[in-house]
Structures are given as structure tokens and as C-alpha cells.
C-alpha positions in Angstrom: 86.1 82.5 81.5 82.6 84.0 80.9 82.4 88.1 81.3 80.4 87.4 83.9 83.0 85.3 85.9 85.0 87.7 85.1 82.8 90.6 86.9 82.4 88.7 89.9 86.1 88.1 90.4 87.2 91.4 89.7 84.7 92.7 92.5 85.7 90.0 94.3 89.4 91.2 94.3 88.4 94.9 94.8 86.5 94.8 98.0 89.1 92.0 99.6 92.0 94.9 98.9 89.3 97.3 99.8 88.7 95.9 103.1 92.7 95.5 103.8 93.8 99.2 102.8 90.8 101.1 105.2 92.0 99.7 108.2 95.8 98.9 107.6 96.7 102.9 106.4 96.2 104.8 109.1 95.6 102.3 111.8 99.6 103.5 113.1 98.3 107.5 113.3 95.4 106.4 115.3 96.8 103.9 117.9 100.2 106.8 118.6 97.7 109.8 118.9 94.2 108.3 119.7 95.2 105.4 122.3 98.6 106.7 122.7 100.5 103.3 121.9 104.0 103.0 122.4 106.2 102.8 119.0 107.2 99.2 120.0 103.2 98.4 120.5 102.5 99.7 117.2 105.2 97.8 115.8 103.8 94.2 117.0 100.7 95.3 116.1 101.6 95.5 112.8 103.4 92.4 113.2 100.0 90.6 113.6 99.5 90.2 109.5 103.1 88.7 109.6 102.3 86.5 112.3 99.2 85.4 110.4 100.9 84.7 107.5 103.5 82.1 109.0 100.4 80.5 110.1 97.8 80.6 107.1 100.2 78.4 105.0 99.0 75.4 107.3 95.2 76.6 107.0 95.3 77.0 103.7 97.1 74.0 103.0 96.0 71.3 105.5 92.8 72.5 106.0 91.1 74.6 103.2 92.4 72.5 100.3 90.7 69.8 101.4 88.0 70.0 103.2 85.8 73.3 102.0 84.5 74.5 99.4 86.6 78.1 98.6 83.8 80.3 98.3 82.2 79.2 101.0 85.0 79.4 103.7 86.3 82.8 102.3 82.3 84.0 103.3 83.0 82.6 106.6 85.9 84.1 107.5 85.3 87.3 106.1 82.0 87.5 108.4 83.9 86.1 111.1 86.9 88.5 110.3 84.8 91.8 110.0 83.1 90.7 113.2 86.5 90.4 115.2 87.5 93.8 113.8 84.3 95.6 114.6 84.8 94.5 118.1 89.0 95.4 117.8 87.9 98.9 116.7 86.0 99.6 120.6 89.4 98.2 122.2 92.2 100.8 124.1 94.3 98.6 125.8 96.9 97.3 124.4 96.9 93.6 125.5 93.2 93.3 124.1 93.6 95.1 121.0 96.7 93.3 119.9 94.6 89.9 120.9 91.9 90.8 118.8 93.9 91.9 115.6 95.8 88.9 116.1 92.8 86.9 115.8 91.3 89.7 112.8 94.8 88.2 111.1 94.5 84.8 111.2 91.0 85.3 109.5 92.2 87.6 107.0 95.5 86.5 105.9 94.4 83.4 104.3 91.7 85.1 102.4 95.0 86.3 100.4 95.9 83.0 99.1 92.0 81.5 98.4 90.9 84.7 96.2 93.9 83.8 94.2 92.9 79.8 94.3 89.9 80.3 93.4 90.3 82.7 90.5 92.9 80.9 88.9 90.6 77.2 88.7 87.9 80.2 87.3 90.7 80.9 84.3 91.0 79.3 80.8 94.9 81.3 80.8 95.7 82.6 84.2 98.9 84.5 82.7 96.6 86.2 80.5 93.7 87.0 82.9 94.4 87.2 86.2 96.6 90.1 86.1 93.5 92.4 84.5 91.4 90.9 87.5 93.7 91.7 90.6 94.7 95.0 89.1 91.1 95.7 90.6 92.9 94.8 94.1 95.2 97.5 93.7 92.2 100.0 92.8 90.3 99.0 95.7 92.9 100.1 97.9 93.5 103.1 96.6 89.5 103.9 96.9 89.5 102.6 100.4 92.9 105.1 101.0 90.9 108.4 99.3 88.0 107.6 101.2 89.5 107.7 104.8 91.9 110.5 104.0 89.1 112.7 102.2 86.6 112.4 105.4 90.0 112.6 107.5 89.2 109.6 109.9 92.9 108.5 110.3 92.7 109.4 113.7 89.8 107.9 114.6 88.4 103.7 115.0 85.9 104.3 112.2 88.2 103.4 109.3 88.2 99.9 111.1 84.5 100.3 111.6 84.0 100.9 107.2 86.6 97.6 106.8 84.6 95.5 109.2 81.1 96.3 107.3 82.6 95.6 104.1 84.4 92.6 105.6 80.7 91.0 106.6 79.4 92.3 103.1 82.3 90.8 101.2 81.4 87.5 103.3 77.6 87.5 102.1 79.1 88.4 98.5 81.4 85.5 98.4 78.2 83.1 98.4 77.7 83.9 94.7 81.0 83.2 93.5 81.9 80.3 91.2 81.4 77.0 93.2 85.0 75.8 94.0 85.1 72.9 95.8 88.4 71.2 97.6 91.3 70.2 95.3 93.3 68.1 97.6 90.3 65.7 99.5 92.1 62.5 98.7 95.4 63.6 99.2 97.6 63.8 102.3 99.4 66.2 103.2 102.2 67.6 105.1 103.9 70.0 107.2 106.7 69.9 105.0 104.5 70.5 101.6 103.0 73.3 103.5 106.0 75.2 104.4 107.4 73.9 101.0 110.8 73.0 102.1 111.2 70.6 99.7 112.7 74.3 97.9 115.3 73.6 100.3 117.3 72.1 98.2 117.1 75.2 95.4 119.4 76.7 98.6 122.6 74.6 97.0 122.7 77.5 94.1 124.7 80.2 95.5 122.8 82.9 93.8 119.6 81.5 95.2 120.4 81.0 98.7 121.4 85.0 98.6 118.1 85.9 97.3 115.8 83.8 100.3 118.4 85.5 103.0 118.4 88.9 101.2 113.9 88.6 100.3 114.0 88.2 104.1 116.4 90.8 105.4 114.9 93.7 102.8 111.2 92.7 104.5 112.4 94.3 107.5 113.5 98.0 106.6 110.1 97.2 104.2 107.8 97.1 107.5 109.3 100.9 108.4 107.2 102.3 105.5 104.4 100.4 106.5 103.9 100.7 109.7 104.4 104.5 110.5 104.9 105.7 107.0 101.4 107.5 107.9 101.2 108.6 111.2 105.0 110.2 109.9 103.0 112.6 107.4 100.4 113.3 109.5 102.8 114.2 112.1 104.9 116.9 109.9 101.1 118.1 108.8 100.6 117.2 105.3 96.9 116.9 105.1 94.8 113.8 103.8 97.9 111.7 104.0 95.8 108.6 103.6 94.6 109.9 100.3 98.1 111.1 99.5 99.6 108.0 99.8 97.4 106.1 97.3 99.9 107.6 94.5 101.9 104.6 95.8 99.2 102.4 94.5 99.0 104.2 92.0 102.4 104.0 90.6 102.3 100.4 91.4 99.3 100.1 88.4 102.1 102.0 86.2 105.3 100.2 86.9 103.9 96.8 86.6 102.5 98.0 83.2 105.8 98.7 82.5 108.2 95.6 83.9 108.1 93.6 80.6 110.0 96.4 78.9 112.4 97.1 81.9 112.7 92.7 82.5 114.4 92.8 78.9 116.9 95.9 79.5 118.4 95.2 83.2 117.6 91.5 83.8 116.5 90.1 87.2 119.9 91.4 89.0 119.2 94.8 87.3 116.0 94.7 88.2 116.2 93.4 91.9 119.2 96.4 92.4 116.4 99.0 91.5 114.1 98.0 93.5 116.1 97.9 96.6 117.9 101.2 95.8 114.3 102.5 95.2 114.1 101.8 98.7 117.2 103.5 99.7 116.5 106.5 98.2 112.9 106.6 99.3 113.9 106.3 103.6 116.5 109.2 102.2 113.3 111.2 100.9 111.4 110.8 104.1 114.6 111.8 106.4 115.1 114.8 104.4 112.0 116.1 103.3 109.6 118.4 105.1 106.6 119.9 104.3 107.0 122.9 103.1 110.5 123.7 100.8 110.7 120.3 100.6 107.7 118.8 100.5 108.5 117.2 97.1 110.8 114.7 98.4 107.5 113.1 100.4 105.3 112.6 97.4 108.6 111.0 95.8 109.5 108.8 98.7 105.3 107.9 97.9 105.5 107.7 94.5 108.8 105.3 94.1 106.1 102.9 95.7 105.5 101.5 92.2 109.2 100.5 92.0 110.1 99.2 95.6 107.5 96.9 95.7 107.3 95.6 91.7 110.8 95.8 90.4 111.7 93.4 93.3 109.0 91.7 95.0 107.2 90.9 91.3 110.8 90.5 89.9 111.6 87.8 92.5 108.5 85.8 92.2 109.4 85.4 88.1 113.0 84.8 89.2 111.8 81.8 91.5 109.5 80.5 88.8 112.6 80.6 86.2 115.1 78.5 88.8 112.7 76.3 90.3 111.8 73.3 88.4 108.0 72.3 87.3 107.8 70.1 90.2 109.1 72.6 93.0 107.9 75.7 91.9 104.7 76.2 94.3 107.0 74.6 97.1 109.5 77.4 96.1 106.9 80.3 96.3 105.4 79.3 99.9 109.1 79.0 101.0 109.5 82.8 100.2 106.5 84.0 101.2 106.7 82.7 104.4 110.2 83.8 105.0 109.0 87.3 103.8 105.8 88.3 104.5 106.4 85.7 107.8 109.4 86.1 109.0 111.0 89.2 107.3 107.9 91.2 108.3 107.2 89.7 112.2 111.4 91.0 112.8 110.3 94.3 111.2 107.7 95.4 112.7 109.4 94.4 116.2 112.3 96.6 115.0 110.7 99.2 113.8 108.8 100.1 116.7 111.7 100.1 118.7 113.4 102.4 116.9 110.3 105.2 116.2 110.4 105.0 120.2 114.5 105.5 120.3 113.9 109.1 118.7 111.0 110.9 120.2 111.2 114.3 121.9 108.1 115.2 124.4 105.2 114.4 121.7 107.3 114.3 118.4 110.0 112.1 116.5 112.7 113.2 115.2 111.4 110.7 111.9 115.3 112.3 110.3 117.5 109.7 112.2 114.5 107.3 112.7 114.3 107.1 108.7 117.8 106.7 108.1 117.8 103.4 109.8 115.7 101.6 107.3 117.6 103.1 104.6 121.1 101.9 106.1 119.4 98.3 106.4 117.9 98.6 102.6 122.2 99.6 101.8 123.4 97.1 103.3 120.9 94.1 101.7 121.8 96.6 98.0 125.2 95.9 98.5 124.5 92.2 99.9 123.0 91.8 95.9 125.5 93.6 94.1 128.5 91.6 95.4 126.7 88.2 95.9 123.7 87.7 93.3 124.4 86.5 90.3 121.9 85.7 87.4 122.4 83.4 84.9 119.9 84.6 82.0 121.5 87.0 79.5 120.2 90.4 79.5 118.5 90.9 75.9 
């Protein structure tokens, strides 16, 4: 790969994370104090990225593979995308703004899967170079976060205003990337090579079939965070919480540095058990902290980001690779990332919102009992693990 592939990828990567983060951060502080949305409508609108993401699998694979050239249809749907979203951002009812998202989505989410596409047929050794390329993902998040909590806009539509504009420019942008064309032109394929449940059949191993059910029940306390994580701080006053909350991201950039060294100490089962009881003990964080005396147990419920989401979400994407064969291995990853950022996240966000509106007094939430539900659903998947998984590789 020349250093000039390697540029355009890389800004490739940043402005697609970019464009996510600015809208997705504090869109849950805006729609509860701006439009006054119901917790339970907040929730399902979250829940439009996870409805989007059962159904990009089929774009992407029945569709996209075969028929486009990648950097051409990522340019059209990021123009189409950004348009959809400007338009979403002038919306206050409910039925249209959740129709419009909805639709924002189903552009979006398969953008996910064809930056990935088409930087790995860019790569001479995609283990080597694709990690120092979608690191820039990461950073473009946390840019988009500083930006919208330094000019404090969380309450307002223009953070979906900056996405959309940088949507449409990331669209124009994607015209002079590497030309990709379609892998799959002459090849048919299936529903059942989409969803990849030819992996089924990985389900007969015990230790397996507790890690798709337990991937798919830990995606549902994970939606808490995401959801109302932010309009949470905003709520007990901690100021620029969009900004603040980039230390996630940027723990994320320091953990994943650090996995190889932690893989060959605890193992996947070791590592998998962190991760989740990061989880626990960041929902304990929230419920318990304030901010003032305790204001430290919010930047650590933000800064244990790094470990939720690596030491298992990275963690179970090497475990599939290791116990899938060659042949089932891509079948295997599309199983799990449907059942988790589909199905795991859609029952999540529906939950979530019920619950944030379960506990609210006049104009507030009383975020200690809400929080303590997510982290009584992250115990019981930690235990789920601890008595159930079992991993067959040796820790070294």
C-alpha cells in the first residue's frame, strides 16, 4: 500500500467516525430537554442504528458486493445520508423524526462494513495495517465529541446539522478513493450466506453457543450507556459532557494498545470476565457518583470505556476467528454482529428507555436506581461466563 493510499484511507476512516460521533453523543440530551421525548422514544430512537444494522447485512451482501463499485456507493449514500439527516435535524415530532433517522440508518450503517471492504482489498497485510488506519476512526470521534461539547451544542439540532455537512463532504471525498469495483458479480448469493448461518453449526460447542447468547444479552445493558449516558451528565451538571466523554475514546486508543500483553496473561475467558465486570462496575460508578464529592467515580465510569468495549467486544471477535474454521469464519462474524449490534442493541434500546422513564420525578431521574439496572443485567451475563464459558487455549 502506497503512503498515499494510506492517507486517503486514514481520512477516509476519520471523517466516517467523525460524522457518527457529532450526531450520536448528545443527540439523547437534546431530544429529552429540546423536543421533550419520552425515555421510551429516545430509546427507539436509538434503536434505529440497531435496526439498520439487521438490515445492512442483506445490502451489503446482496447488493453492494456485486453490483457497485465501493467508493462509489459509499459517495452516494453518504450524500444521500447527510441529506436525510439535515432534513431529521428540523423534525419535533416524534413519528417523523424517528422515520427520518430510521432512514439516516439504513444509509449509514452499511457505510460501516464498505470502509472496512474497501481498505482491506487497498492492503498488502491487513493485520499489519489496518489497525494504524482505523485508529484514525477512533480519533475522529473524539474531535467530533470536543467540538460539540467545547461550543456546547448538546442541546441543540446543530450537532446533526455539522454531521450532515460532513456526511455530503465525506460523499464528494469518497470519489477519489482507490477504485474498488464488486467482488462477488458472478456469484449468487444468499440469505443464508448473508446472515451467515451456516456458523450455526459452531452453536454444537457448548462454550460457543454461551458466548452468541451471552454477546447478545450484554448488548442490552451496553445500549444504557449509549443512549442516555449523556443527557445523565448533563443532567447532574457536569459541563462539556460531550467533550468529557471522549476520554472513553480515548482509553479505547490505550487498551487496545495494550490487549496483546493482557491476551497472553488472562486468556479469552480472563479477558471476556474483565470486560463485562468493567461494565458492572462502570453502571455502579454512574449510580453512585455525583458531581461534586464524587465526581471522580463519573470520569471512571468514562474512562473504563477502553476496557468494556476492547477486552470483550475485540476479545470476542479473535475468539470467533480462533474456533471458527477458514471456511466459516466471515459466516461466523456476520452471525455475531447481527445478533449484537442487531438484535442485542434493538432489545436495548427498547429497554432502556423504559426504564429512564420508570424513575423520573417532575423534570429529573433519579439515574441511582435507573443505573443499577444495567449493572444487575451486566452481573447476571458476568456470572452467565464465569459458570458456563470455557476456553480451550492455555493461558501462556
Amino acid at each position: 500500500m502506497t503512503g498515499t493510499t494510506r492517507l486517503k484511507l486514514s481520512a477516509m476512516m476519520f471523517l466516517q467516525f467523525f460524522v457518527w460521533g457529532a450526531w450520536s453523543v448528545p443527540l439523547g440530551t437534546y431530544l429529552g430537554s429540546e423536543l421533550a421525548f419520552q425515555g421510551r422514544q429516545i430509546g427507539l430512537v436509538f434503536g434505529t442504528t440497531a435496526v439498520a444494522a439487521m438490515i445492512s447485512p442483506f445490502f451489503v451482501g446482496m447488493v453492494a458486493d456485486r453490483y457497485f463499485a465501493t467508493q462509489k456507493l459509499l459517495a452516494v449514500l453518504h450524500v444521500l445520508g447527510g441529506t436525510v439527516l439535515l432534513f431529521t435535524s428540523t423534525q419535533v415530532l416524534f413519528p417523523i423524526f424517528y422515520g427520518c433517522l430510521l432512514l439516516y440508518s439504513i444509509c449509514y450503517m452499511p457505510t460501516l462494513a464498505l470502509t472496512n471492504s474497501l481498505s482491506f482489498r487497498q492492503m498488502d497485510d491487513p493485520a499489519r495495517e489496518f489497525p494504524a488506519i482505523r485508529v484514525l476512526g477512533t480519533i475522529g470521534w473524539i474531535v467530533a465529541g470536543l467540538v460539540v461539547g467545547f461550543l456546547r451544542l448538546e442541546d441543540t439540532a446543530r450537532p446533526m446539522q455539522i454531521a450532515a455537512v460532513a456526511s455530503v463532504g465525506l460523499g464528494g471525498y469518497c470519489l477519489f478513493l482507490p477504485h474498488t469495483p464488486p467482488t462477488m458479480a458472478a456469484v449468487r448469493v444468499t440469505t443464508r450466506d448473508v446472515l451467515g448461518l451456516d456458523a450455526l453449526s459452531l452453536l454444537r460447542q457448548p462454550s460457543f453457543a454461551v458466548f452468541v447468547v451471552g454477546s447478545l444479552l450484554v448488548c442490552i445493558p451496553l445500549q444504557f450507556y449509549y443512549a442516555f449516558a449523556n443527557p445523565f451528565l448533563n443532567e447532574v451538571g457536569v459541563v462539556n459532557a460531550a467533550g468529557k466523554m471522549t476520554l472513553g475514546q480515548m482509553s479505547e486508543i490505550g487498551f487496545m494498545l495494550a490487549m496483546p500483553f493482557f491476551f497472553r496473561r488472562l486468556g479469552v475467558k480472563g479477558m471476556l470476565l474483565v470486560g463485562i465486570a468493567a461494565w458492572v462496575t462502570r453502571y455502579l460508578m454512574f449510580a453512585w457518583g455525583d458531581n461534586f464529592s464524587l465526581g471522580w467515580m463519573l470520569y471512571g465510569g468514562i474512562l473504563l470505556h477502553g476496557i468494556c468495549y476492547d477486552f470483550f467486544f475485540v476479545t470476542g471477535q479473535v475468539y470467533v476467528d480462533q474456533e471458527a474454521p477458514p471456511h466459516l469464519r466471515a459466516a461466523a462474524q456476520g452471525f455475531i454482529a447481527f445478533a449484537t449490534l442487531g438484535v442485542g442493541m434493538f432489545i436495548g434500546s427498547w429497554l432502556s428507555g423504559l426504564v429512564v422513564d420508570l424513575y423520573i420525578e417532575g423534570d429529573t431521574h433519579t439515574w441511582s436506581q435507573i443505573w443499577l439496572v444495567p449493572a444487575l443485567l451486566a452481573t447476571a451475563v458476568l456470572l452467565l461466563f464465569a459458570l458456563c464459558f470455557r476456553d480451550r487455549r492455555p493461558v501462556t
